[in-house]
N, C-alpha and C positions, 0 to 999 in steps of 0.2 A: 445406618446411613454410611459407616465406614466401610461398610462390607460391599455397599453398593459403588464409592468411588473405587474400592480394591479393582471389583471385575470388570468396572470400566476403564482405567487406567493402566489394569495387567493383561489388556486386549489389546495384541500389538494393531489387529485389520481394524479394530474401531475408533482407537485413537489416531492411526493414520487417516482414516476416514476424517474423524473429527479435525486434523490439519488441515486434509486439503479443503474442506469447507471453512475452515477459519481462513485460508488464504484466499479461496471466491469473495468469501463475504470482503473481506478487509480491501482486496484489488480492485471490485464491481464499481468503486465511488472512484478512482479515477481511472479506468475504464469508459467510463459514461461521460465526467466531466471535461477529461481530454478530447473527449471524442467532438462533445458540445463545442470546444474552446477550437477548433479543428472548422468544426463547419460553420461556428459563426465567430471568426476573429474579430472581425471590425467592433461587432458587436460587443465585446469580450476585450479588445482593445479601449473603446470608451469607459469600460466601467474599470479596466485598469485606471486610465487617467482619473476616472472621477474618484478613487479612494485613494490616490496617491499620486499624484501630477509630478515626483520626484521619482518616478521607477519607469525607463522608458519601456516603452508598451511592444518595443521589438524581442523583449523578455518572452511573452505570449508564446511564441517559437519553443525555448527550451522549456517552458512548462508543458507543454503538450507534447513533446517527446519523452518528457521525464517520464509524466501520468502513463499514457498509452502505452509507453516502453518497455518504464517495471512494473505498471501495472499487468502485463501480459507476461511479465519475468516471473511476477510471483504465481501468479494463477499457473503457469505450467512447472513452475518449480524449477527454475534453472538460473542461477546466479543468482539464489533468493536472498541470501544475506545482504550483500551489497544491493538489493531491488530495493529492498524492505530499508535498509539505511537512507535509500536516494528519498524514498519517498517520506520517509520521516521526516528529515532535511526539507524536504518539500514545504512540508505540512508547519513547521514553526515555521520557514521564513514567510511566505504565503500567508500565514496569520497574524506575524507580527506584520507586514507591509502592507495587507490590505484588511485586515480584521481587528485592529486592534483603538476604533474608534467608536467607544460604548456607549456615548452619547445617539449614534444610529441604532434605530430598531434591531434586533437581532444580530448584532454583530457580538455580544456577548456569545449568543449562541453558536455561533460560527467560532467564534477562540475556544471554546471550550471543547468543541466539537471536534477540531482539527488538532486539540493538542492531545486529545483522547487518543485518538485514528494513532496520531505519532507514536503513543504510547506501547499500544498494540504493536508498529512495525517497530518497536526496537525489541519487544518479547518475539518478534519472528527472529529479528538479528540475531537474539544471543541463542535462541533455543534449536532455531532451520526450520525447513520446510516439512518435514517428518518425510517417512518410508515413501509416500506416492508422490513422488517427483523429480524430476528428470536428478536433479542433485542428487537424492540417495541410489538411482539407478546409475549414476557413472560413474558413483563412489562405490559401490559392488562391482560393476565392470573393469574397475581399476582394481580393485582390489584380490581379482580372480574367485570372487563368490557366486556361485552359476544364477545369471540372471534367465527369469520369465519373462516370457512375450506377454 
C-alpha cells in the first residue's frame, strides 16, 4: 500500500489534479448555497430570524458575497488562502449563530457538518491551491519560469 501512496503522491499532474478537485468539491456547497441565499432572500432572511432573532438579517448580504465570492476564488485558484480562511470564518460563525440549537432536529448535523467543511478550508489555507491554479500560475509568471497556455 506504501508503494501505491508513493506513485500517487510523487505524481506531481495527479495530485494537482487531486487539488483542484478537492477545491470543486470543498467550493460547490457554497456556490449553491450563496446562490440559493441570492435568489430567495426574504426567504433566507426568515429563517435567519427564526434561529436567531439577535443577528440582523441585513447580514444575508455579506454572506452571499462571502459564499459566491470565495467560493468562485477557490474553484479558480486565485487568492485561495485568504478564500479558504474567509470561508472557514464563515462556516464557525454561521454555525455557532444559527446551528448551535441541538434540541432542533438536525441541527447537530449541520454543526458538525460546517465545522468539518471549516476543517478542510484551513488545510487549503496552510497547504494552497496546488499546481492548477491561477496562484501557482502567477507565482511562475512572477517568478520568470516559462509558463504554458
Amino acid at each position: 500500500m506504501n508503494k501505491l501512496w508513493t506513485a500517487i503522491l510523487g505524481n506531481t499532474a495527479l495530485t494537482g489534479l487531486l487539488l483542484l478537485l478537492g477545491r470543486i468539491f470543498a467550493a460547490v456547497v457554497f456556490l449553491v448555497y450563496g446562490t440559493n441565499k441570492l435568489i430567495h432572500t426574504p426567504q433566507m432572511q426568515s429563517y435567519m430570524q427564526s434561529h436567531n432573532a439577535a443577528v440582523p438579517v441585513s447580514l444575508i448580504y455579506l454572506a452571499i458575497v462571502v459564499q459566491i465570492g470565495c467560493g468562485a476564488l477557490v474553484v479558480v485558484g486565485y487568492q485561495t488562502r485568504f478564500a479558504a480562511l474567509m470561508l472557514a470564518g464563515f462556516c464557525v460563525i454561521a454555525t455557532v449563530l444559527f446551528h448551535s440549537n441541538f434540541s432542533e432536529a438536525g441541527e447537530m448535523t449541520h454543526f458538525l457538518k460546517d465545522f468539518s467543511i471549516a476543517g478542510g478550508l484551513l488545510f487549503m489555507f496552510a497547504h494552497g491551491p496546488g499546481p492548477l491554479s491561477l496562484d501557482a500560475y502567477l507565482e511562475r509568471a512572477r517568478s520568470g519560469v516559462p509558463v504554458r497556455a
